[in-house]
C-alpha positions in Angstrom: -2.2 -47.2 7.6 -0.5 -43.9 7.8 -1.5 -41.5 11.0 -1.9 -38.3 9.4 -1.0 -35.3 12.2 -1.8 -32.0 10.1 -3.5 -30.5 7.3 -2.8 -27.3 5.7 -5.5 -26.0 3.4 -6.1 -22.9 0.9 -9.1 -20.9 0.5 -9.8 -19.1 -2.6 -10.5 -22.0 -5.4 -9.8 -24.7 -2.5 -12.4 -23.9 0.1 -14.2 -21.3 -1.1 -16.4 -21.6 -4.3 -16.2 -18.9 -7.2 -19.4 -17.8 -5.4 -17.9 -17.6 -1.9 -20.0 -20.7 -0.6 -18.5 -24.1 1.1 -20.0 -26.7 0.3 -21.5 -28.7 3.1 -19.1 -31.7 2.1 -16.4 -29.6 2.6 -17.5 -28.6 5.8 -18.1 -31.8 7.1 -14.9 -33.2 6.3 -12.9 -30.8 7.8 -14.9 -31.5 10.9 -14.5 -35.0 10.5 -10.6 -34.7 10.1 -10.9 -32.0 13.4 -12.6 -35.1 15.4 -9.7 -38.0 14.2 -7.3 -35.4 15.6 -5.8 -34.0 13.1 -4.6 -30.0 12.8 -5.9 -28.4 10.2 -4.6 -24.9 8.9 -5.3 -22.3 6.6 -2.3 -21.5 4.3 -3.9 -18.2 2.2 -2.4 -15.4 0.4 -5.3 -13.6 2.3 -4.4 -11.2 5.3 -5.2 -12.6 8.6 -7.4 -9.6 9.5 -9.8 -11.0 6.6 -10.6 -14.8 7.9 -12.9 -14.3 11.3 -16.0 -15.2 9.6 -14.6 -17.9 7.7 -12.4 -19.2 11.1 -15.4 -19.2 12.8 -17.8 -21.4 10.4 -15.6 -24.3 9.8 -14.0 -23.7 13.4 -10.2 -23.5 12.2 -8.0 -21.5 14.6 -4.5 -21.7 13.1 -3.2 -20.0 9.9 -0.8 -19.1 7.3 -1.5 -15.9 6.0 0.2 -13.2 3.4 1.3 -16.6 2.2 3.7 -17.5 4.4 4.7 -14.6 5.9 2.8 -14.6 9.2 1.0 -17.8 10.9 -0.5 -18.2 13.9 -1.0 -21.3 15.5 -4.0 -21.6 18.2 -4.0 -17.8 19.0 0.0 -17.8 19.2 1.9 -16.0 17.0 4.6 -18.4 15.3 6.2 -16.3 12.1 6.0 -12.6 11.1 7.9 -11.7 8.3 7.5 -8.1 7.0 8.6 -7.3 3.6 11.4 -5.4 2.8 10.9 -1.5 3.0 13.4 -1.5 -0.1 11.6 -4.0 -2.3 7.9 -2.4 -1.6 9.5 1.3 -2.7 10.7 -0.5 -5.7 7.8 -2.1 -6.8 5.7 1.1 -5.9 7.8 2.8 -8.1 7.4 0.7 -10.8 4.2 0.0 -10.9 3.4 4.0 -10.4 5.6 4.5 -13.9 3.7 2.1 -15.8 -0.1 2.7 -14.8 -0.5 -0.8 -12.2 -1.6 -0.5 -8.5 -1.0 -2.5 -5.9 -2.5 -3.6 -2.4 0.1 -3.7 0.4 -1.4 -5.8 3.6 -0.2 -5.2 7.2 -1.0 -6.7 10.0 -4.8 -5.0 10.1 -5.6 -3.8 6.6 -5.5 -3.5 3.1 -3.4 -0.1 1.7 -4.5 0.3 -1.8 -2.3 2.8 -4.2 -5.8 4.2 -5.0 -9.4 3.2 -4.6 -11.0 5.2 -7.4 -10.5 2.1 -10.2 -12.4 0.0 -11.5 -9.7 -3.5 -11.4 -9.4 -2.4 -7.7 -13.3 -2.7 -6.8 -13.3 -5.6 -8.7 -10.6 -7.3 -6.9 -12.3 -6.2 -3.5 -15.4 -7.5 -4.7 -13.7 -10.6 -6.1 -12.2 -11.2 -2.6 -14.9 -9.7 -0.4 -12.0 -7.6 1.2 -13.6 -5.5 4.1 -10.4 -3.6 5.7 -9.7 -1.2 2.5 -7.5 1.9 3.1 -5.8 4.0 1.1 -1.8 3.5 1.3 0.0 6.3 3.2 4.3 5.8 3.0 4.3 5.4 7.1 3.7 1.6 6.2 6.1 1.0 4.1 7.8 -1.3 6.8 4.5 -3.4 8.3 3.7 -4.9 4.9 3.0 -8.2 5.3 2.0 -8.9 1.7 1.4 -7.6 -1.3 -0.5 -7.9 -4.8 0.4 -6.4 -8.0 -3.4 -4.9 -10.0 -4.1 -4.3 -13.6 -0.3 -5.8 -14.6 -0.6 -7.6 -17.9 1.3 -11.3 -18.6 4.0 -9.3 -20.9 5.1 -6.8 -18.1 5.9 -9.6 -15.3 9.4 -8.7 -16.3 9.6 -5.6 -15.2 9.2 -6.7 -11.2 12.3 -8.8 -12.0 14.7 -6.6 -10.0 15.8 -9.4 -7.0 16.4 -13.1 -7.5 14.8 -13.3 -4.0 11.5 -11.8 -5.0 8.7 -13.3 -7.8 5.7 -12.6 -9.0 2.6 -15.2 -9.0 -0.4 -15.2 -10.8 -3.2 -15.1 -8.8 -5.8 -17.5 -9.5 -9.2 -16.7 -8.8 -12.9 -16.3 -10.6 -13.5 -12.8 -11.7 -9.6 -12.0 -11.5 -7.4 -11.1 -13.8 -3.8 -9.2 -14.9 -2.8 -9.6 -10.9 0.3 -11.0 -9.0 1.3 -12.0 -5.5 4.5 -10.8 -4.4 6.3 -13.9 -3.3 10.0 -14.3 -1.5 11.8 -17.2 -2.6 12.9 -17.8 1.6 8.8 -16.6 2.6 6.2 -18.3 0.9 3.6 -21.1 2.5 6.2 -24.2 2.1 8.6 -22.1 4.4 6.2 -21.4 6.7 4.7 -24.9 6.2 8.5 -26.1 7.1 8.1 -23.9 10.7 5.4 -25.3 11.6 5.7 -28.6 11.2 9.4 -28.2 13.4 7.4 -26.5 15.9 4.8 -28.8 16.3 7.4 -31.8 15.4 5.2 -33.4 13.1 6.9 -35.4 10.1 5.8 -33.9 6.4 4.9 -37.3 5.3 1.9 -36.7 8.4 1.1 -34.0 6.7 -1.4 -33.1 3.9 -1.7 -30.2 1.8 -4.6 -28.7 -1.3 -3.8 -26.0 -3.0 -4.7 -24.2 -6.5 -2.5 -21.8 -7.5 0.8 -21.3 -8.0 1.7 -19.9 -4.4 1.1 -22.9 -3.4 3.9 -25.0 -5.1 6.5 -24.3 -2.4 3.7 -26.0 0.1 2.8 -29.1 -2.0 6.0 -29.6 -1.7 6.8 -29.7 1.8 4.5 -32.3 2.4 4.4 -35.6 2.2 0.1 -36.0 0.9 -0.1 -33.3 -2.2 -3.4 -32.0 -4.0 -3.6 -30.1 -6.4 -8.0 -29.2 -7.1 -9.0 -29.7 -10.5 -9.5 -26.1 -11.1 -5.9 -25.7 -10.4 -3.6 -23.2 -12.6 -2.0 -25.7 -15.2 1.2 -25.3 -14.1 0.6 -26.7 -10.6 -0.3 -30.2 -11.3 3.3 -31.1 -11.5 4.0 -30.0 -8.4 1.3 -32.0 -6.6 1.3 -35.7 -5.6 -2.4 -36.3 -6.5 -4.8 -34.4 -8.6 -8.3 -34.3 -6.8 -11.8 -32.8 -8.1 -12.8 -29.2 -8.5 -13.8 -27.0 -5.3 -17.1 -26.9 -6.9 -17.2 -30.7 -6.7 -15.8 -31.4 -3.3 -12.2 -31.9 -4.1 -11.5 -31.5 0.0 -13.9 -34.3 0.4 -12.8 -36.7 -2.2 -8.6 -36.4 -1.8 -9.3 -36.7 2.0 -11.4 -40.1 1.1 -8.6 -41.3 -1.2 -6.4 -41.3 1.8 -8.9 -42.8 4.2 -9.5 -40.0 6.7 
């Protein structure tokens, strides 16, 4: 049977319920993979600065965050990749000529373009974000991360002003007309890609569950894929496997399938 070394998981439709509960299947697996020794990571579009509580209930000390653009493995920084100054002016400019805001993460909060609207408290809400400032141009070069607000499906296009760069829709209850900003050479399968050098762990020993579609690049860099049932449509072609909903312990039963 195949010794399985690491285990790279998202949060948001993956770990966490629409009502921001784990269920205790989920918890107890991950233990249970945590005891046969096997590393398990976080791989989020979330900024680190927003996972203590979450680290700290299901014991998980290693992440991916800003996906892919900064990870940390056992307290160690391993990858920080700011975002181009140039890019984030762009987009700021666009998005400030055609009425969409945008959150900007660094490395210890979340800049909002404005925190007067209602799409913006809702996307708080909808992520329980607790760091919120309001963006002040000195950051323009610690942005980790970013997310596009209130952009509707038929202006995607607009952002398209660097091969490099794309938008993806992110996928979560009570969410909706907003991208991540992801770069075609940073995204969670790069960063997937470092750490499985740096730890020199083969992909086919490693396992991956994602949801949306940031987390293509990462199915693919390993060798064990799931995509949750809940998944964006578009994602299931990426994936290996298709496993059950968050909300019925899809962890738990794609772990099962390959006998951990």
């Amino acid at each position: 049977m195949m010794t399985y070394k690491i285990l790279f998981l998202d949060i948001d439709g993956t770990i966490l319920k629409p009502d921001h509960t784990i269920s205790d299947q989920t918890k107890q697996s991950i233990k249970n993979v945590t005891e046969q020794g096997v590393q398990v990571f976080f791989a989020t579009g979330r900024p680190i600065h927003e996972l203590d509580q979450l680290a700290g209930e299901l014991d998980v000390h290693s992440y991916i965050g800003y996906n892919g653009a900064y990870a940390v493995h056992k307290g160690k920084t391993v990858l920080n990749e700011p975002i181009s100054r140039d890019i984030i002016q762009q987009f700021l400019d666009i998005g400030y000529k055609h009425g969409h805001d945008a959150v900007l993460y660094t490395g210890d909060a979340n800049y909002f373009t404005t925190l007067s609207k209602t799409h913006v408290n809702q996307f708080i809400d909808a992520f329980k974000l607790k760091q919120n400032k309001l963006f002040t141009g000195d950051k323009t070069d610690q942005i980790l991360g970013a997310t596009l607000l209130n952009v509707r499906p038929s202006e995607e296009t607009l952002y398209d002003i660097d091969p490099a760069v794309h938008l993806s829709p992110v996928q979560a209850a009570g969410v909706e007309d907003c991208y991540d900003v992801i770069r075609k050479n940073v995204n969670k399968g790069k960063a997937v890609e470092q750490v499985l050098k740096l730890l020199e762990i083969k992909p086919e020993e490693a396992i991956a569950f994602g949801d949306g579609m940031n987390d293509k690049e990462m199915l693919a860099s390993v060798g064990e894929s799931f995509a949750m049932d809940n998944s964006h449509p578009d994602l299931f072609q990426h994936a290996k496997h298709r496993t059950t909903s968050v909300t019925d312990d899809g962890i738990a039963n794609g772990l099962k399938k390959l006998g951990l």
